[in-house]
C-alpha positions in Angstrom: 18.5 -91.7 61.0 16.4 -90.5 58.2 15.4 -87.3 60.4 19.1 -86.8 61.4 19.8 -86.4 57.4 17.1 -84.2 56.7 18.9 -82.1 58.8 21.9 -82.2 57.2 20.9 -81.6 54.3 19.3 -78.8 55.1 22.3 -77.3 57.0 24.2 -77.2 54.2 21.6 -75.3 52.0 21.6 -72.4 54.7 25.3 -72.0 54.5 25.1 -72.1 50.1 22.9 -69.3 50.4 24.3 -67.3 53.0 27.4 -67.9 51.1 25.6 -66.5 47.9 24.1 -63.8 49.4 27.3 -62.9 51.2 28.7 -62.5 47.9 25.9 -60.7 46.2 26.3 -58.0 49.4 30.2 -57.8 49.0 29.9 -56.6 45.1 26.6 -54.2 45.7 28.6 -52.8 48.3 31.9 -52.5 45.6 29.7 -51.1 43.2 28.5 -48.4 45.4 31.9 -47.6 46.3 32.9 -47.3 42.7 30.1 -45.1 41.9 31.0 -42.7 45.0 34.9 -43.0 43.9 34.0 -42.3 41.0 31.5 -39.1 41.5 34.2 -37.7 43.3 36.6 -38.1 41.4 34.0 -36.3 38.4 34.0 -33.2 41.2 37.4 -32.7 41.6 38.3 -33.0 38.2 34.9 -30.5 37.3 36.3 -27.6 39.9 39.9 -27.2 38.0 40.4 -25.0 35.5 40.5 -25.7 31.6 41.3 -23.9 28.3 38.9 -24.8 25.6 39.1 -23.4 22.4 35.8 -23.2 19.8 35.2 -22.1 16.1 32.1 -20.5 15.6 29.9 -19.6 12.4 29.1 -15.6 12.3 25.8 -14.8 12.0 25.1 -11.1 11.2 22.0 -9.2 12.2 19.7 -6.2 12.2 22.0 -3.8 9.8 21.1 -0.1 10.2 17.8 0.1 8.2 19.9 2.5 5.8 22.3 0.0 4.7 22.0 -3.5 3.3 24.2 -6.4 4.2 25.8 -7.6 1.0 28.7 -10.0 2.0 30.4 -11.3 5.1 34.1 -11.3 4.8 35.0 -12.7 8.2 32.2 -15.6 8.8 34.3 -17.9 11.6 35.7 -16.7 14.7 37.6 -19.1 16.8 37.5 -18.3 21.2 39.1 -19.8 24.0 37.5 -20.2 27.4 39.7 -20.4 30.3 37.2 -21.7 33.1 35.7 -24.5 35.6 35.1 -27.4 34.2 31.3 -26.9 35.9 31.0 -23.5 33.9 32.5 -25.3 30.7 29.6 -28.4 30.9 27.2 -26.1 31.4 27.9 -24.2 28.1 27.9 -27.0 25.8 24.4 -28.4 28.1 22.5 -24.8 27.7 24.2 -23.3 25.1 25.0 -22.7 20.9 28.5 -23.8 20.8 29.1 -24.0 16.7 27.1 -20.6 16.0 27.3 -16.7 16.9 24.6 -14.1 16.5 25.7 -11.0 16.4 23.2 -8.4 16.3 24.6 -4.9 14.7 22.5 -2.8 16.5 24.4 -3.2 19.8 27.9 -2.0 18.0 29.4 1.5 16.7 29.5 0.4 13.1 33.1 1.7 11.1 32.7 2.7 7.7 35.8 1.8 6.6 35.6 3.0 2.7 33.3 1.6 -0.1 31.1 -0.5 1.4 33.6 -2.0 3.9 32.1 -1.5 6.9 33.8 -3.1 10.5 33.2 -3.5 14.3 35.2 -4.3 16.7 35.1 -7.5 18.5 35.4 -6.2 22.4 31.6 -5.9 22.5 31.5 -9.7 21.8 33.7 -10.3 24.5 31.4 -9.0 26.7 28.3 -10.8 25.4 30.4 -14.0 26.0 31.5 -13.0 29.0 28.0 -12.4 30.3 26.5 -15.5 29.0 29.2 -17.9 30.1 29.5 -15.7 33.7 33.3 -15.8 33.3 35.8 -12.8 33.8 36.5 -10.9 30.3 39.8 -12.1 31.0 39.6 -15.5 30.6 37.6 -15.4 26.9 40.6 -15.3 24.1 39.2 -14.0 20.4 40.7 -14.6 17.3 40.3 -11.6 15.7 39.9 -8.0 17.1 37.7 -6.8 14.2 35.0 -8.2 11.9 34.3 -7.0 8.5 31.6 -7.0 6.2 30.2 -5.5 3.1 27.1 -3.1 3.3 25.7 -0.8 0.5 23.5 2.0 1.0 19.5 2.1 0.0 17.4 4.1 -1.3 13.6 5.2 1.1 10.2 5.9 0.7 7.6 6.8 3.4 5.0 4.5 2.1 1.4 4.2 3.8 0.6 1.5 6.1 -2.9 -0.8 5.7 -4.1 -2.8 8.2 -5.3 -6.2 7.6 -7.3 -8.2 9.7 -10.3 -10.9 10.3 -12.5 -9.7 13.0 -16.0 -10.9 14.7 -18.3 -9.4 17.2 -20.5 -10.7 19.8 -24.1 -9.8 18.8 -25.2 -6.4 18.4 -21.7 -5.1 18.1 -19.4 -3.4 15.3 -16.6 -1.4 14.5 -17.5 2.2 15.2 -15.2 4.0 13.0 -12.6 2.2 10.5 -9.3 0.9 11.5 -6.3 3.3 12.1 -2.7 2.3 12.3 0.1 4.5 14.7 1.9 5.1 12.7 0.3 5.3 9.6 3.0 5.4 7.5 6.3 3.9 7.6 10.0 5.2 6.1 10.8 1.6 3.9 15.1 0.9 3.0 15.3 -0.9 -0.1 16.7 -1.2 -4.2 15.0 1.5 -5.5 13.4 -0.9 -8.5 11.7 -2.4 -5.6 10.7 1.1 -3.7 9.3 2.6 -6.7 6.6 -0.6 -7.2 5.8 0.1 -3.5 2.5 1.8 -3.3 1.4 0.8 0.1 2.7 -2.0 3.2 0.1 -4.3 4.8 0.3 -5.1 8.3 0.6 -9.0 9.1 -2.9 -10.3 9.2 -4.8 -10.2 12.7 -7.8 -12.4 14.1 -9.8 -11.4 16.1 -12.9 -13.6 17.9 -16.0 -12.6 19.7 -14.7 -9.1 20.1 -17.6 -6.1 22.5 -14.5 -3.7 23.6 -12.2 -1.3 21.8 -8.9 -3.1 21.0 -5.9 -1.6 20.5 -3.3 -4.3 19.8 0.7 -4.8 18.7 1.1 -6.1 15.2 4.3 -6.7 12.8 4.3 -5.4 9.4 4.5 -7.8 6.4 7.4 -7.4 4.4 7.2 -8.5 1.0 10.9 -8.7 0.5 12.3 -9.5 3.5 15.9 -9.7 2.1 16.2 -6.6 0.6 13.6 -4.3 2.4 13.9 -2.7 5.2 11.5 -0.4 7.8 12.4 1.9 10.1 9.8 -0.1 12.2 8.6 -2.7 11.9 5.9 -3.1 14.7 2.9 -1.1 14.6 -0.7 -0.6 16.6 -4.0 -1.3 15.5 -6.9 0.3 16.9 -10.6 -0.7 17.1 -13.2 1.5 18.3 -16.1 -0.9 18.7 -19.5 -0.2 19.6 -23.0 -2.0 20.2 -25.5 -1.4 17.7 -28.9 -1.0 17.0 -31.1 -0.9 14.4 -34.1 1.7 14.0 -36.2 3.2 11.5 -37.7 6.8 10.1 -39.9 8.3 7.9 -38.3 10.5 5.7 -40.1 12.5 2.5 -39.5 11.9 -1.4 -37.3 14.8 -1.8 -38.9 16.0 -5.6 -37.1 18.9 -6.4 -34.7 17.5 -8.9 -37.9 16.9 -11.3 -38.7 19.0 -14.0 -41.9 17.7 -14.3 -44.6 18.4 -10.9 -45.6 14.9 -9.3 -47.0 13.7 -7.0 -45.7 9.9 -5.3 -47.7 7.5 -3.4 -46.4 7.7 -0.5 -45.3 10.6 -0.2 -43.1 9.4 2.6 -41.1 6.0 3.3 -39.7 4.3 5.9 -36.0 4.5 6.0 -34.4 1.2 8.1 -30.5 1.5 9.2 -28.4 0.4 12.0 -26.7 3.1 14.7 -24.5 3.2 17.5 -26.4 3.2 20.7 -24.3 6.7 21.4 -25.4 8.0 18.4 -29.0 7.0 18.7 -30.5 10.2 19.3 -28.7 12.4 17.0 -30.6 10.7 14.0 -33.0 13.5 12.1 -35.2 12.9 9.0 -33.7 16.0 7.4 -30.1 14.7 7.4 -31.4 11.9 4.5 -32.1 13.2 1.1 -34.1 10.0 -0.8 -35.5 11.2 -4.4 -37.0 8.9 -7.5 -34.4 8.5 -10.0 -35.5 9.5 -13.7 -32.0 9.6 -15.5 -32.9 7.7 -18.9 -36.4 7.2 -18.4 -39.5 8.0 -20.0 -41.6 9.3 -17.3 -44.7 10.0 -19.0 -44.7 6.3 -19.7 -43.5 4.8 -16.6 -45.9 3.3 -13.7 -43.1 3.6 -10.9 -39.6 5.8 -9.9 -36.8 3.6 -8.0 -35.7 5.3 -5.2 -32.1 6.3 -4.2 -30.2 7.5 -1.0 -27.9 10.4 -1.8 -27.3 11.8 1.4 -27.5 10.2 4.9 -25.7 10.3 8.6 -21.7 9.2 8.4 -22.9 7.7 11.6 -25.3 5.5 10.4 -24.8 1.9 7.9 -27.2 -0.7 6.6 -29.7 1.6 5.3 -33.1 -0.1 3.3 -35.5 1.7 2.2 -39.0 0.1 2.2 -40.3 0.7 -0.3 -37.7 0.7 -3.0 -40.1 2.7 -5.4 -42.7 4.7 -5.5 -46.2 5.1 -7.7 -46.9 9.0 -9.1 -48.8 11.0 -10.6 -48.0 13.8 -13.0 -49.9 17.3 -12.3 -50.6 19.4 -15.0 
């Protein structure tokens, strides 16, 4: 007997659970159903066609460097999209949907009089047309035109500096100095501003570890960005770099700027400098004029002359003379 209602028992706890899971199935499989119903239905409904109408903010830029923007007159623009509802999520997913940029340089500019100055909004539908890959016909404006003040500036071709941080790997330097193309650049501005302008640095460049010639992109620095304006605005550096070595010569006491007759012990000193490796062999005693400098001295009672290097190679830097002065002797 007690076997018989072990058995029993157990029966009936099979047919709870199969019960349970039986229901457990029924609503996994419901909720799939929904959920398939349901994407379905979000396809259907996504491949009709809706009107949607936005207001965006105007954002004006890159006015012709000879005009400044002063005022915007018509700031919001309000545009209806006819379209899929696919096309219409993706807009508001990948796109700006509260503001416009609208760069001047793409549109015929209407100088209306004063400084009213206009374009016309067709060029916009085609920006949004091309953006949102709908038909022109289907993107409504609310206005055909959009105005705006402008004033005309005054210009100065100014001189261009380039500015920059640069390191060599070892033995290597900059050959000649650094040149800008262009070197000089036509600037749109107030004239109070123009006329304190006596040069425009380039934005600052780094450079690391640097063995070749460069020749690299850089944007100038405007130091009113509001009110100035360049007729470009991105210029190019160049680096001629070179290795380097350093060498010495002999080269005489030049004495002829003496009134007195000397002699100077020695007669000759070794002159130490660095050179480009191209340049190496071009170097001649001759080109370096060293003499003993005797401006405000008494040379009859003075033991030694300091040197000085008034004439020496373009091509050639770090010069030392060893040694720096010189002993002499007077001849009568």
């Amino acid at each position: 007997m007690e076997g018989s209602s072990d058995e029993y028992k157990s029966d009936i706890a099979g047919k709870k659970r199969n019960l349970l899971f039986g229901i457990r199935n029924d609503r996994l499989i419901f909720i799939i159903c929904l959920l398939i119903a349901t994407l379905f239905w979000l396809l259907i409904k996504l491949s009709d066609d809706y009107s949607v109408d936005y207001r965006f903010r105007i954002n004006h830029e890159n006015p012709p460097p000879s005009l400044r923007l002063t005022a915007a007159i018509d700031t919001i623009i309000d545009v209806r999209f006819t379209a899929r509802g696919f096309t219409i999520l993706k807009m508001n997913i990948f796109n700006d949907m509260e503001n416009m940029n609208v760069d001047l340089n793409e549109f015929v500019i209407d100088h209306r009089e004063g400084v009213l100055y206009s374009i016309n909004t067709k060029k916009i539908r085609e920006n949004i047309s091309e953006w949102a890959n709908i038909s022109e016909n289907n993107v409504t404006l609310s206005m055909d035109e959009l105005r705006f003040h402008m004033e005309k500036t005054g210009e100065k071709v100014i001189e261009i500096y380039p500015k920059y941080n640069i390191s060599f790997t070892k033995q290597f330097d900059l050959y000649n100095n650094v040149s800008t193309s262009p070197d000089k650049v036509k600037v749109f501005g107030p004239q109070r501003i123009l006329d304190t302008l006596t040069g425009i640095f380039t934005k600052n460049l780094m450079l690391v570890d640097i063995s070749t010639d460069q020749d690299v992109e850089i944007e100038l620095d405007n130091p009113a960005p509001g009110l100035l304006t360049f007729d470009e605005s991105i210029v190019k550096m160049f680096f001629e770099v070179e290795k380097f070595t350093e060498s010495e010569l002999n080269v005489p006491v030049n004495l002829s700027n003496l009134k007195y007759t000397i002699n100077t012990f020695p007669s000759h000193v070794k002159v130490f400098y660095r050179v480009a490796q191209k340049d190496f062999n071009k170097v001649r005693p001759h080109q370096f004029n060293i003499y003993p400098v005797v401006d405000n001295m008494d040379i009859l009672h003075a033991h030694k002359l300091p040197l000085k290097v008034s004439k020496h190679p373009d091509f050639v830097r770090n010069i030392r003379v060893v040694p720096t002065e010189v002993e002499f002797l007077i001849i009568k």
